[in-house]
Backbone as CSV, one residue per row, in Angstrom:
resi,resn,N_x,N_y,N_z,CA_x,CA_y,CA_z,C_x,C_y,C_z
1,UNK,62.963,-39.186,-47.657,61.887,-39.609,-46.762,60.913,-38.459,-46.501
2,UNK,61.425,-37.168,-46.135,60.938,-36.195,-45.991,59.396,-35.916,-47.382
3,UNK,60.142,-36.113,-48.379,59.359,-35.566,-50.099,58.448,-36.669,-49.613
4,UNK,58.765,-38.130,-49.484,57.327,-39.220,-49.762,56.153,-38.860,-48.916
5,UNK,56.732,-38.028,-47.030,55.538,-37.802,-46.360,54.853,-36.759,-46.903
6,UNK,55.642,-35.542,-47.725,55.038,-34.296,-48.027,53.932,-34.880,-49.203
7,UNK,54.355,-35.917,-50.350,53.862,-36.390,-51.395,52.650,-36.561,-50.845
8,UNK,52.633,-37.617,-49.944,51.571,-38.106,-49.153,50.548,-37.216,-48.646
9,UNK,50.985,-36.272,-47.831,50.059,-35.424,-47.551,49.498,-34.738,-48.522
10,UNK,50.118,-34.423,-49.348,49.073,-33.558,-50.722,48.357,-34.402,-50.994
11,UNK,48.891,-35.739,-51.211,47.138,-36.642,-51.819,46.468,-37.004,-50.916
12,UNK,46.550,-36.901,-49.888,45.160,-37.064,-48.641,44.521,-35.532,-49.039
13,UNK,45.180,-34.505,-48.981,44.692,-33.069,-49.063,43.745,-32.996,-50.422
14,UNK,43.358,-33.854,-51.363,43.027,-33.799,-52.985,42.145,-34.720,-52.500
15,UNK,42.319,-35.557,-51.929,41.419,-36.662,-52.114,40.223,-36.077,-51.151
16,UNK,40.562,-35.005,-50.153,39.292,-35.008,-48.952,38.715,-33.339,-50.031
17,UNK,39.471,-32.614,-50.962,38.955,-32.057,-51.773,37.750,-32.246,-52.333
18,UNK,37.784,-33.223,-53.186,37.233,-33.934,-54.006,35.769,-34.675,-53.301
19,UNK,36.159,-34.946,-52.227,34.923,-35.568,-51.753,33.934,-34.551,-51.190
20,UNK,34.941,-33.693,-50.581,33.837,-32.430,-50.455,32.853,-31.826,-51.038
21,UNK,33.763,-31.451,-52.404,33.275,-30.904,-53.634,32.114,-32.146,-53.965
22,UNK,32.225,-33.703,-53.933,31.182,-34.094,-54.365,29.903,-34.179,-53.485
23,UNK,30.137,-34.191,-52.477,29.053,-33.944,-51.331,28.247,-32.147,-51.776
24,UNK,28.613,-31.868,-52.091,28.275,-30.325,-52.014,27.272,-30.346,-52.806
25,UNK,27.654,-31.282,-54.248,26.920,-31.010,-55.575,25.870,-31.998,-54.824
26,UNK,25.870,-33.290,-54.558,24.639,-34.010,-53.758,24.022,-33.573,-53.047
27,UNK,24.427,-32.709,-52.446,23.872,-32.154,-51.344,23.798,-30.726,-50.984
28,UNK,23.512,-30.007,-51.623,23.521,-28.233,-51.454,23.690,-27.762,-50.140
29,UNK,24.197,-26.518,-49.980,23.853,-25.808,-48.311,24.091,-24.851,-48.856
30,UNK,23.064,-23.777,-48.280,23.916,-22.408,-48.218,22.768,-21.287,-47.006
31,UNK,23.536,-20.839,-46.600,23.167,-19.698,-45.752,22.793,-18.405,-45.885
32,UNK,21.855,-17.754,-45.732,21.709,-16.541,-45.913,22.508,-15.614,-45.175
33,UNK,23.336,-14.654,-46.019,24.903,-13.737,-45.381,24.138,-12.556,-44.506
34,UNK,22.649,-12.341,-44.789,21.757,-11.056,-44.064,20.919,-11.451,-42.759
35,UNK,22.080,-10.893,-41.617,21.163,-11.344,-40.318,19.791,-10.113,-40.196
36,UNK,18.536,-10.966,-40.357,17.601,-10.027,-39.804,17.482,-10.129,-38.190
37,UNK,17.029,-8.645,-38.194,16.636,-8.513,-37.013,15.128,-7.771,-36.771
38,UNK,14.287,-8.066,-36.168,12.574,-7.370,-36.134,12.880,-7.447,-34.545
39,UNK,12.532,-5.892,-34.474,11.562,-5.306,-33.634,10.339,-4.848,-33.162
40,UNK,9.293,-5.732,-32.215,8.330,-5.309,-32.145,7.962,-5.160,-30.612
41,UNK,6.831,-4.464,-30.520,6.521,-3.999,-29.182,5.744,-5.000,-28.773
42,UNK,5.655,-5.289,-27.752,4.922,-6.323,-26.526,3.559,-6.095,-26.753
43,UNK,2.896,-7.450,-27.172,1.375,-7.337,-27.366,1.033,-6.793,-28.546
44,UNK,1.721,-6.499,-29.803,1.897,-6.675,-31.084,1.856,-7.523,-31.924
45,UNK,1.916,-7.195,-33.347,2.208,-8.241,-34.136,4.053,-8.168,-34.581
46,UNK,4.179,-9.559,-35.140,5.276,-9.094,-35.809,5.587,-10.116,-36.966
47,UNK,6.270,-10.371,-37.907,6.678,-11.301,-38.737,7.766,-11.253,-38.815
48,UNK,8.493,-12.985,-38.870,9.732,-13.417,-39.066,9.383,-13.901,-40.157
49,UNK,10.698,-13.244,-41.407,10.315,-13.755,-42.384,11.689,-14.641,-43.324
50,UNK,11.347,-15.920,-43.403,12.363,-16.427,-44.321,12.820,-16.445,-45.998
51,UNK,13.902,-15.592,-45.741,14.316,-15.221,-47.325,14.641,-16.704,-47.787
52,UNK,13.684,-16.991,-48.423,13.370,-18.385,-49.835,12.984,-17.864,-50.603
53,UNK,13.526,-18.150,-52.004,13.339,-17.912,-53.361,11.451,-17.901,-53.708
54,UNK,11.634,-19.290,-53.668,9.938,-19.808,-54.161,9.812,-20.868,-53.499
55,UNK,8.137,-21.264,-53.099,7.911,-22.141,-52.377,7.425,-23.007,-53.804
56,UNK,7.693,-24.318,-53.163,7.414,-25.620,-53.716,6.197,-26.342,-53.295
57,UNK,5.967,-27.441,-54.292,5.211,-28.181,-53.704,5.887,-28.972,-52.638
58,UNK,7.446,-29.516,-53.006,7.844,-30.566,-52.522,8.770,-29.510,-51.212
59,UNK,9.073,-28.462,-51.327,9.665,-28.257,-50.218,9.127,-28.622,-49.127
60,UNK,10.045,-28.520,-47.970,9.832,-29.079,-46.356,10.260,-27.669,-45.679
61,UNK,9.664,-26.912,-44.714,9.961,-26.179,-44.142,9.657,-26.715,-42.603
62,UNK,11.209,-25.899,-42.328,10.950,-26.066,-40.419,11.246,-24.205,-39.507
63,UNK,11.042,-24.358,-38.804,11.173,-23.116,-37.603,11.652,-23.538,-36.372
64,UNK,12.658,-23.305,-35.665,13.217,-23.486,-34.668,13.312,-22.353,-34.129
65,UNK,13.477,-22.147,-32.622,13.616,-21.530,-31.692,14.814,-22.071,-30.729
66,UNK,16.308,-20.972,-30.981,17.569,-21.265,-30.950,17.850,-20.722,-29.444
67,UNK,18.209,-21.236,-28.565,18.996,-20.825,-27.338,19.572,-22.045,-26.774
68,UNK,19.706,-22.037,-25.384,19.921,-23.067,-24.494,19.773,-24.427,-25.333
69,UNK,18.913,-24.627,-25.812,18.117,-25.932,-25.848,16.719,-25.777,-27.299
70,UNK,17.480,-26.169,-28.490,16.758,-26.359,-30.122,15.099,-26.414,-29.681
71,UNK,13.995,-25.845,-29.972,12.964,-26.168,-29.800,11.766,-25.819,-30.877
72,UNK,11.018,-26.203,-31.494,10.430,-26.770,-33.016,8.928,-25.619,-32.574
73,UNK,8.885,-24.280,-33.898,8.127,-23.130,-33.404,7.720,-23.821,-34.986
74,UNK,7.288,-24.339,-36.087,6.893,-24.704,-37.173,7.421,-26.509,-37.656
75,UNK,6.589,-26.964,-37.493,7.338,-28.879,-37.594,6.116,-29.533,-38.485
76,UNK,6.290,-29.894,-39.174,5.750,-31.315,-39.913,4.343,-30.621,-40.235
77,UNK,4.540,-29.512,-40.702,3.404,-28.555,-41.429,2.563,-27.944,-41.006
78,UNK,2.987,-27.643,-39.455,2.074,-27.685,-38.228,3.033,-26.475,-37.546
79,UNK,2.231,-25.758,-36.555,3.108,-24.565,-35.489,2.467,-25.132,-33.936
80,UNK,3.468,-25.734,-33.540,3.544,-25.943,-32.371,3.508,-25.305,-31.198
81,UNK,3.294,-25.752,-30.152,3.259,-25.190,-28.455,2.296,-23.807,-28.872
82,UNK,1.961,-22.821,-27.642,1.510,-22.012,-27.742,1.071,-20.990,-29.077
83,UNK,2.239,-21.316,-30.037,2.125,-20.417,-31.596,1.033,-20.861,-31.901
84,UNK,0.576,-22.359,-31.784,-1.452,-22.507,-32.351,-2.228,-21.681,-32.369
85,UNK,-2.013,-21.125,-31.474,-3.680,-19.974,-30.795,-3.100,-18.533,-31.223
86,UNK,-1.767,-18.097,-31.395,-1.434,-16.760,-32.073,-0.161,-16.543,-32.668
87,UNK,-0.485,-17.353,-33.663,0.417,-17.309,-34.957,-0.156,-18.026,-36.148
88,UNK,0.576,-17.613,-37.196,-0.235,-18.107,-38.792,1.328,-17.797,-39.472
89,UNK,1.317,-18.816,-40.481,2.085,-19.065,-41.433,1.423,-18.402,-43.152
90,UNK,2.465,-17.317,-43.180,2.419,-16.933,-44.635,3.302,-17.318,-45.631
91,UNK,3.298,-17.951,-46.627,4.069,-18.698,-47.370,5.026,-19.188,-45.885
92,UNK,6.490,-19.025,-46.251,7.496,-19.583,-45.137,7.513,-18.891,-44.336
93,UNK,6.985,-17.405,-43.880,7.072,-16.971,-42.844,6.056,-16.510,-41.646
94,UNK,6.615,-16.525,-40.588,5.965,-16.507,-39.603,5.376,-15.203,-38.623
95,UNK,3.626,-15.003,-38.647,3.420,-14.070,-38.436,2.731,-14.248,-36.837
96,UNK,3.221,-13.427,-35.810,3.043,-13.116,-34.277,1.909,-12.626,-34.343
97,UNK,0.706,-12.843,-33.914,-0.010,-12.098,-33.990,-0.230,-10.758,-32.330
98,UNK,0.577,-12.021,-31.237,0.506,-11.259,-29.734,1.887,-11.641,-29.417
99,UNK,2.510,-10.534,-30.052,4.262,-11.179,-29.409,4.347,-10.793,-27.585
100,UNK,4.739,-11.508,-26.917,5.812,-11.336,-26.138,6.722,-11.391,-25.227
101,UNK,7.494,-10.764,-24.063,8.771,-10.913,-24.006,9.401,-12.525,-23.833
102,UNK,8.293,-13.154,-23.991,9.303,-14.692,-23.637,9.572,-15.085,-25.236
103,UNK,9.210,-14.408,-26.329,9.195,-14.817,-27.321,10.623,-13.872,-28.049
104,UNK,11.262,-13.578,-27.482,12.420,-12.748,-27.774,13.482,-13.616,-27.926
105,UNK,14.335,-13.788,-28.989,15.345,-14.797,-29.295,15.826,-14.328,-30.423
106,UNK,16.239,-15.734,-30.805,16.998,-15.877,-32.062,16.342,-17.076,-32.715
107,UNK,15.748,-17.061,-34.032,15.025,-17.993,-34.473,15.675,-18.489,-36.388
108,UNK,15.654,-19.799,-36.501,16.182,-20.220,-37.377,14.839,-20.777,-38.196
109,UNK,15.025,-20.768,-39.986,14.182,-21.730,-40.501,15.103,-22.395,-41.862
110,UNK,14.640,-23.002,-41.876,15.486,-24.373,-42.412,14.449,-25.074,-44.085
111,UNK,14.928,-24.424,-45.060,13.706,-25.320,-46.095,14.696,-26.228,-46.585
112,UNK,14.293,-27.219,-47.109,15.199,-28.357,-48.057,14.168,-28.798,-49.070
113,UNK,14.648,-28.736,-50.276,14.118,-29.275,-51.266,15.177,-29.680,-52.180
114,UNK,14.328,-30.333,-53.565,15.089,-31.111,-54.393,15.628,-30.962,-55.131
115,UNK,16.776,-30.639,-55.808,17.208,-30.115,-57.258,17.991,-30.897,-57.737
116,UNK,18.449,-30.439,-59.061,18.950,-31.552,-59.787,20.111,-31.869,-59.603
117,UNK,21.047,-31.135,-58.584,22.114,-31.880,-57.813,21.956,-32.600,-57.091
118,UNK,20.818,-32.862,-56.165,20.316,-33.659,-55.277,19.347,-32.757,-54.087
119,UNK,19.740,-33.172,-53.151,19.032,-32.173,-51.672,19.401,-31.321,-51.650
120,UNK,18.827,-30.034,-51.505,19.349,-28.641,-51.489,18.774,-28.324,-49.842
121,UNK,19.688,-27.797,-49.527,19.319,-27.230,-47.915,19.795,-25.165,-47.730
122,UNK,18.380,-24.666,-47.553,18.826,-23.410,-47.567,17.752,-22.797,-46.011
123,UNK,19.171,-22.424,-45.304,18.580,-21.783,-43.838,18.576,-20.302,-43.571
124,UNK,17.604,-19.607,-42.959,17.821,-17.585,-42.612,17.851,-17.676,-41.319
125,UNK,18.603,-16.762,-40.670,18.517,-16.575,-38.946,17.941,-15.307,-39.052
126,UNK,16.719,-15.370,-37.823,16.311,-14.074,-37.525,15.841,-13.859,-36.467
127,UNK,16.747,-12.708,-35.956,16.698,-12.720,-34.141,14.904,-11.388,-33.614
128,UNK,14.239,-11.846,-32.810,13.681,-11.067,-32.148,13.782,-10.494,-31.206
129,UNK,13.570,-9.367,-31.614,13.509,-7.819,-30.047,12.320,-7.791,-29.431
130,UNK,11.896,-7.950,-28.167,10.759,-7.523,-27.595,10.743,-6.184,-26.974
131,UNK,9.915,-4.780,-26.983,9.691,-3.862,-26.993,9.296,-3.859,-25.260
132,UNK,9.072,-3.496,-23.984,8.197,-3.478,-23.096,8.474,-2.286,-22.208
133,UNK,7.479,-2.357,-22.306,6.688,-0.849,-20.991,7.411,-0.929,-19.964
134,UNK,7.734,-0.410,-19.060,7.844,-0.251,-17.656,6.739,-0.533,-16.724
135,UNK,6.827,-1.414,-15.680,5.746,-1.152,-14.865,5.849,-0.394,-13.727
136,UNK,4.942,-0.697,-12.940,4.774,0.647,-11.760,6.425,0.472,-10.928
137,UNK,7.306,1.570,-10.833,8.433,1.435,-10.383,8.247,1.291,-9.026
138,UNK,9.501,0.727,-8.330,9.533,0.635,-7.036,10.136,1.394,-5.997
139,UNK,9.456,1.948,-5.532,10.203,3.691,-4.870,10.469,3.231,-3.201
140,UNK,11.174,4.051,-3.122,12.004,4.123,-1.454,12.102,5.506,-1.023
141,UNK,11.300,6.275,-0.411,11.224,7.362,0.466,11.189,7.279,2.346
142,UNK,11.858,7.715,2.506,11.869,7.820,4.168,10.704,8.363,4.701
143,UNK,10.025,7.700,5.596,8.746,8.660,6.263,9.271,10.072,6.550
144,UNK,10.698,9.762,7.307,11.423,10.960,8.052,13.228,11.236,7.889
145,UNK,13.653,12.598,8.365,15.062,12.490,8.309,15.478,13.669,9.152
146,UNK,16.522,13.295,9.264,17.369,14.676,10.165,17.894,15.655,9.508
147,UNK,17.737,16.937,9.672,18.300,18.162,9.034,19.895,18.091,9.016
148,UNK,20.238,18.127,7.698,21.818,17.911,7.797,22.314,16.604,7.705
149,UNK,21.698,15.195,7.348,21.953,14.171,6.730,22.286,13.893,5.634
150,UNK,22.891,12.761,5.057,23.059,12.476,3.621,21.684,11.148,3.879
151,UNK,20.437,11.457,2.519,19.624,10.465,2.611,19.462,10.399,1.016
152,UNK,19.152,8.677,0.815,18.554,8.791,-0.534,17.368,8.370,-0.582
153,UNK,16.914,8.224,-1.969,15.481,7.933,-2.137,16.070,6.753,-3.762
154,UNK,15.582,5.589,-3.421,15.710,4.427,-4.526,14.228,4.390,-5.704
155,UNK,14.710,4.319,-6.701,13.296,3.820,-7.457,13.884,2.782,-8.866
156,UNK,13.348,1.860,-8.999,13.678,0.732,-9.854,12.642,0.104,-10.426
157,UNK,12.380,-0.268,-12.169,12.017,-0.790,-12.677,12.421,-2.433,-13.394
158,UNK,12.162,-3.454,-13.020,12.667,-4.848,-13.753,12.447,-5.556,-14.780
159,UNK,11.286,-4.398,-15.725,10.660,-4.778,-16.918,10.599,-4.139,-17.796
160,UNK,10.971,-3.028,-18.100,11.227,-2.319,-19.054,12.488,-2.585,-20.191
161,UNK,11.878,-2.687,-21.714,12.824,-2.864,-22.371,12.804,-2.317,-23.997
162,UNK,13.502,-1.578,-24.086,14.897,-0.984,-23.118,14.549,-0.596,-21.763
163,UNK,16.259,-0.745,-20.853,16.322,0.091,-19.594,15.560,1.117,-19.884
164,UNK,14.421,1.914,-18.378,13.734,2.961,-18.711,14.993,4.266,-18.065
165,UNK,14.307,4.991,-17.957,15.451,6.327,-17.213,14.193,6.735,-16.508
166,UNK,15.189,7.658,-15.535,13.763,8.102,-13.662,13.894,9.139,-14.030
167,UNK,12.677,10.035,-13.175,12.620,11.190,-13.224,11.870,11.297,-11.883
168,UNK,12.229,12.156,-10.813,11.951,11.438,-9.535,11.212,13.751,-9.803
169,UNK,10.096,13.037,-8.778,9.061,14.622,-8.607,8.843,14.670,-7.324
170,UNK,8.882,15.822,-7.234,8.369,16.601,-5.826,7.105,17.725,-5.636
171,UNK,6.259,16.634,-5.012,4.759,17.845,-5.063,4.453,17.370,-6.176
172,UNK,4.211,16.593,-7.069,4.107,17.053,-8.591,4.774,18.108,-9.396
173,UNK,5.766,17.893,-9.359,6.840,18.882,-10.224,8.066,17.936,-10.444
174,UNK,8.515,17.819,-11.544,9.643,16.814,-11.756,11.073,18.155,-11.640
175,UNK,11.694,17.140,-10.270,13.167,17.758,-10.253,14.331,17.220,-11.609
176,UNK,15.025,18.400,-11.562,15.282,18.717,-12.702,17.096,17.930,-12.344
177,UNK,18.064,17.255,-13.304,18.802,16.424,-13.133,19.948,17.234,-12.525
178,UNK,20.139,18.709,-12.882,20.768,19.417,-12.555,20.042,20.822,-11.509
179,UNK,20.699,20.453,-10.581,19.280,20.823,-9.110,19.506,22.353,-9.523
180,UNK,20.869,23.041,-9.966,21.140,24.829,-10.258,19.682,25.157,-11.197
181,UNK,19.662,24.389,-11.703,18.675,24.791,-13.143,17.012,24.761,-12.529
182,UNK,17.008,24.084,-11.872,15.276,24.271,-11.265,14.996,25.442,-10.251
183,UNK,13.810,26.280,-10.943,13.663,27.410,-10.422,13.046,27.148,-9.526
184,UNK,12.099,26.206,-8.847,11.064,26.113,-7.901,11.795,25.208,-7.102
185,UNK,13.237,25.013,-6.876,13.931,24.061,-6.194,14.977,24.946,-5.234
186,UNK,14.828,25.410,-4.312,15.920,26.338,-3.596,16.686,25.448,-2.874
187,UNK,16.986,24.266,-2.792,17.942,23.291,-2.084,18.878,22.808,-3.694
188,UNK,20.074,22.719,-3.392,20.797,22.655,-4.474,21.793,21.609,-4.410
189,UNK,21.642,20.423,-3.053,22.980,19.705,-2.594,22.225,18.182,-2.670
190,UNK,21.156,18.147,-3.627,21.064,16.856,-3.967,21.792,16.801,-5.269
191,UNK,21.861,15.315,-5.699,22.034,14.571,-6.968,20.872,13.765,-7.703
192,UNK,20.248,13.668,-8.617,19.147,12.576,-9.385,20.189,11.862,-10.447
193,UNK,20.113,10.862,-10.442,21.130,9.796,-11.468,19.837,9.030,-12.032
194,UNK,19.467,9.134,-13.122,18.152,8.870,-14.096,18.345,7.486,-14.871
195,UNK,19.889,7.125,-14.641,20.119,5.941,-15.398,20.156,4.840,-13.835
196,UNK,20.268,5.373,-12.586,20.212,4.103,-11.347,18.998,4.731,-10.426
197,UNK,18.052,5.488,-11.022,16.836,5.717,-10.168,17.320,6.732,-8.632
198,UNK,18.281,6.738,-8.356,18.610,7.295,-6.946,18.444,9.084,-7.338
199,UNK,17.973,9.354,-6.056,17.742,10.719,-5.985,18.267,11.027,-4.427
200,UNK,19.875,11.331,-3.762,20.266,11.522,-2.740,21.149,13.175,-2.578
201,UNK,20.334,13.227,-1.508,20.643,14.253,-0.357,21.516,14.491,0.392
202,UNK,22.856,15.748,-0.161,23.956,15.476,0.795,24.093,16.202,1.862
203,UNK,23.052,17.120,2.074,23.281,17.917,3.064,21.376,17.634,3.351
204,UNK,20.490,17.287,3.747,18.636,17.481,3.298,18.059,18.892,4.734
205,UNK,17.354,19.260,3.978,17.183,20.721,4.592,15.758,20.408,4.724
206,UNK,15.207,21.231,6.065,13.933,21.121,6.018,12.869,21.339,5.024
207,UNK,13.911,22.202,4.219,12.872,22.653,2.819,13.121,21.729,1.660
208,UNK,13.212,20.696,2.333,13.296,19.033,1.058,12.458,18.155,1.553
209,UNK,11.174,18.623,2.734,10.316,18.044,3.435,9.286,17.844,1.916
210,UNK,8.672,17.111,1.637,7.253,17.200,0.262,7.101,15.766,0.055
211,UNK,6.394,15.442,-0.802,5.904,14.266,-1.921,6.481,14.214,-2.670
212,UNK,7.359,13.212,-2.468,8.077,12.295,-3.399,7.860,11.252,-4.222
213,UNK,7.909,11.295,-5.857,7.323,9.955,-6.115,8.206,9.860,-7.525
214,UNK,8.324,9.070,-8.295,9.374,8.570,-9.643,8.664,7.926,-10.632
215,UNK,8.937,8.258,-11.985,8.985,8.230,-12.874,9.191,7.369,-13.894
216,UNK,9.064,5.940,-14.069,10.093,5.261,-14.864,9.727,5.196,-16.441
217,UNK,10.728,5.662,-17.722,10.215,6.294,-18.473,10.970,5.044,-20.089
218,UNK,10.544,4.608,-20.924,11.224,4.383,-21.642,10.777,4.733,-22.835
219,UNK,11.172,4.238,-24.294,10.163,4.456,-26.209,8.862,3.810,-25.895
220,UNK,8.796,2.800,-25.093,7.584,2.203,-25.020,6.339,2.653,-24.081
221,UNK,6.735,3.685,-23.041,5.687,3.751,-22.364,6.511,4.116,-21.312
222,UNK,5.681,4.799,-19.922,5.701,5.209,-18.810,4.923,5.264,-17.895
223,UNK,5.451,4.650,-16.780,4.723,4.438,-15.644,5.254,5.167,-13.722
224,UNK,4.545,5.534,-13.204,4.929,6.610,-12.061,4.521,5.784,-10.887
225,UNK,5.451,5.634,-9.814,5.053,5.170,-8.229,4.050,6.264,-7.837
226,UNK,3.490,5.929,-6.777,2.524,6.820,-5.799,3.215,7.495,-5.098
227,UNK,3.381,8.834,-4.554,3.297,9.754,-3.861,4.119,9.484,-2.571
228,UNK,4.836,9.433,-2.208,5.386,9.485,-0.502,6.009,10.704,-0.081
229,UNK,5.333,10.661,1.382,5.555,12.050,1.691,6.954,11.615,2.742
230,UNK,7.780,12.684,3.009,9.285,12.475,3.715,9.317,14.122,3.910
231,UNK,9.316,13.701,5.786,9.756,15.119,6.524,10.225,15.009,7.470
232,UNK,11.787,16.294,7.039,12.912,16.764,7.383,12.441,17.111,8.509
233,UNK,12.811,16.983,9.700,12.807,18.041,11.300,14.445,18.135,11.844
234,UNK,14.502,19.131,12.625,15.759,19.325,13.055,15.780,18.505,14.214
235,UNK,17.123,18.085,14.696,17.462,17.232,15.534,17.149,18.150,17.148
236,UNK,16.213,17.005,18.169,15.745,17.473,19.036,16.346,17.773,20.622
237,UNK,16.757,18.476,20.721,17.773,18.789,21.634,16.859,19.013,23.034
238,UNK,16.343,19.105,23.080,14.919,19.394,24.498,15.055,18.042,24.642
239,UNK,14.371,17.239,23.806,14.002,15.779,23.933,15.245,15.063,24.537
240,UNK,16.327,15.018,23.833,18.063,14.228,24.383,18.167,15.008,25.823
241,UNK,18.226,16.429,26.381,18.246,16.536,27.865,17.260,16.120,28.375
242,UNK,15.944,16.020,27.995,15.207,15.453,29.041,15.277,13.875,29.197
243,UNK,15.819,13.383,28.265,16.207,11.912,28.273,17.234,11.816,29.758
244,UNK,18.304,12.878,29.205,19.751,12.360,30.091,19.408,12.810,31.216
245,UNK,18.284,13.920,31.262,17.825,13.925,33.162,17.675,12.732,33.821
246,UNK,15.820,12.254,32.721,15.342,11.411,33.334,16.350,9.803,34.082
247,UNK,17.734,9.680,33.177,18.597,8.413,33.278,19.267,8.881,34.336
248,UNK,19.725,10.298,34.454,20.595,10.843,35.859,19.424,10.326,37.174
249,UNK,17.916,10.860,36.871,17.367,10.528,38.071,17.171,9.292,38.488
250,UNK,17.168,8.459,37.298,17.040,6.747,37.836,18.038,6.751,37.951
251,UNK,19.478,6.749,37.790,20.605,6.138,38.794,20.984,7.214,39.756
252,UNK,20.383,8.365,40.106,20.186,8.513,41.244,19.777,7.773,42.494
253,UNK,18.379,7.778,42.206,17.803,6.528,42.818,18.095,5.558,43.251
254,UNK,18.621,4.671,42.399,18.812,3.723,42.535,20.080,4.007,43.663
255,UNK,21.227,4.256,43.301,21.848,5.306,44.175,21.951,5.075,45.457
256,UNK,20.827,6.021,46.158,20.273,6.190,46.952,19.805,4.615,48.064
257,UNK,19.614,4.173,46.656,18.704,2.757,47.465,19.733,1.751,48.214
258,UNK,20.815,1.972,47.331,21.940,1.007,47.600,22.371,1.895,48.945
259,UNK,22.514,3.137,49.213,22.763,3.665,50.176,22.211,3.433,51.908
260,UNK,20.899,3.327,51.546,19.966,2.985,52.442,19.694,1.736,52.920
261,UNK,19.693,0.910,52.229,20.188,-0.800,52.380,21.241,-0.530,53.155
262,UNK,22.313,-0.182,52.963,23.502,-0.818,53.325,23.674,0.318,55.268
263,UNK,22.804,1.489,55.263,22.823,1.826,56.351,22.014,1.162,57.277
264,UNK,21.187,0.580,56.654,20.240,-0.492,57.726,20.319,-1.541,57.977
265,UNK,21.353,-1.877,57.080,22.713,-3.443,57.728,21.763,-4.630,56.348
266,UNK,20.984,-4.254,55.653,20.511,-5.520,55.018,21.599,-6.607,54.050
267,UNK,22.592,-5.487,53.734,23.555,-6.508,53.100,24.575,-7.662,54.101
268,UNK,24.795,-6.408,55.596,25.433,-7.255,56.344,24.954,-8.746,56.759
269,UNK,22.933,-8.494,57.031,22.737,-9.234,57.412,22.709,-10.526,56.575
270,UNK,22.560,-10.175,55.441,22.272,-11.443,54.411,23.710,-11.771,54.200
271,UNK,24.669,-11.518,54.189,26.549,-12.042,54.898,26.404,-12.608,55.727
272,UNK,25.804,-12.520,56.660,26.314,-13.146,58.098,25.134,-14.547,57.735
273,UNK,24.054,-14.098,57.261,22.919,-15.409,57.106,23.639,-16.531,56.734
274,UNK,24.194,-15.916,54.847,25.264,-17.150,54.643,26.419,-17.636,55.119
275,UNK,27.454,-17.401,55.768,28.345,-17.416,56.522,27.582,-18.721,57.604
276,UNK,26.701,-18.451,58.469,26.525,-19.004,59.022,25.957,-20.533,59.022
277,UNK,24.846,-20.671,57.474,24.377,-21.502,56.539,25.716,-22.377,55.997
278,UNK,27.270,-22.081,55.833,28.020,-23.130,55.362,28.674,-23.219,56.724
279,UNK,28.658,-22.353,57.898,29.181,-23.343,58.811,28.736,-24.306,59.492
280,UNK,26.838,-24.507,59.526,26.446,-25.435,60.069,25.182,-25.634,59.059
281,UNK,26.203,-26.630,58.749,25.561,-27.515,57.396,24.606,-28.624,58.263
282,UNK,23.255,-28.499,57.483,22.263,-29.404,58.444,23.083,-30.791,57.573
């Protein structure tokens, strides 16, 4: 019983062979084994280009735009959505004339034509890089700080690509990542981290009072925040006693007041008022 099911299964296994193999010859496929990849910078040109032998009369070419959701960048001999106004078709491939960053993907093209096995179907994948600048980073400086604080200073870019790296300046002079090494830097107990924009202060000294401003830097370009100024003063010790006087002399006072009331009977009397108000209830 065992041999007839094994028998069995080999000829289902021959028979779905066979049909394969004849579908294949009717019907060609094959894939290109070379993933391209193009890189171009934002507001460039660029070309995606599909490795096809030779164009035909009778071939059919398509272009898709692969993510989330299949969407038709070359259809029915025509370049669709926005590609009208800046893009052009050279033989099968496709030239950008203003790439960018929403145009960054993974893009498929698809030709089928006829041969003498039947339909031949031959597809290339080719993914796009968009290149982009940094724009003006977004900086965080304190107007002010206390001598002997830990303070930082934030700066962040959300468009740069690649990630950019900071370079955070003082006065116009870029501090240096390793604070020992900067000669015009006599405070030595900060940190700059160039890959998270932070530039913090573990001890900040009055002589870390200046103009602060950052850097955001990538292959494509660089762009700098404006200027903020942040100054260190020492903590005001005149100011806190004359505070805790002035609070000693108001509850002095006050004090006093409760003292004086109560020697001139005003609390007694307003006791005895009520007292007398719930015993003769109108």
């Amino acid at each position: 019983m065992a041999r007839r099911s094994r028998h069995h299964l080999l000829l289902l296994l021959l028979r779905y062979l066979v049909v394969a193999l004849d579908y294949h010859k009717a019907y060609g496929f094959s894939a290109s084994k070379d993933h391209q990849v193009v890189t171009a910078i934002e507001y460039q040109e660029a070309i995606l280009a599909c490795k096809y032998p030779k164009k035909t009369v009778s071939s059919r070419l398509e272009w898709k735009k692969l993510g989330r959701g299949v969407s038709f960048v070359y259809y029915q001999q025509a370049l669709q959505g926005d590609f009208k106004d800046r893009a052009e078709m050279i033989d099968f491939s496709i030239r950008i004339k203003n790439v960018t960053r929403n145009d960054a993907g993974k893009y498929r093209c698809e030709v089928s034509a006829p041969s003498e096995q039947g339909q031949n179907l031959e597809e290339d994948t080719v993914t796009l890089e968009v290149l982009v600048a940094p724009a003006v980073p977004s900086c965080e400086v304190p107007n002010s700080a206390l001598r002997g604080t830990v303070v930082e200073l934030r700066c962040q870019d959300k468009e740069g690509n690649p990630a950019p790296e900071y370079t955070w300046f003082k006065n116009g002079v870029p501090l240096s990542e390793n604070p020992k090494l900067g000669s015009q830097i006599t405070n030595s107990s900060y940190t700059m981290n160039p890959k998270s924009g932070t530039l913090q202060f573990n001890t900040v000294s009055k002589m870390d009072s200046g103009e602060y401003s950052c850097e955001a830097r990538n292959s494509v370009g660089h762009r700098r925040c404006p200027g903020k100024r942040m100054q260190v003063d020492d903590l005001n010790i005149s100011g806190i006693i004359a505070a805790v006087v002035i609070v000693a002399l108001v509850i002095s006072v006050c004090g006093l007041g409760v003292c004086y009331a109560q020697r001139k009977g005003y609390f007694s009397k307003e006791t005895s008022f009520q007292i007398s108000s719930t015993q003769n209830p109108l």
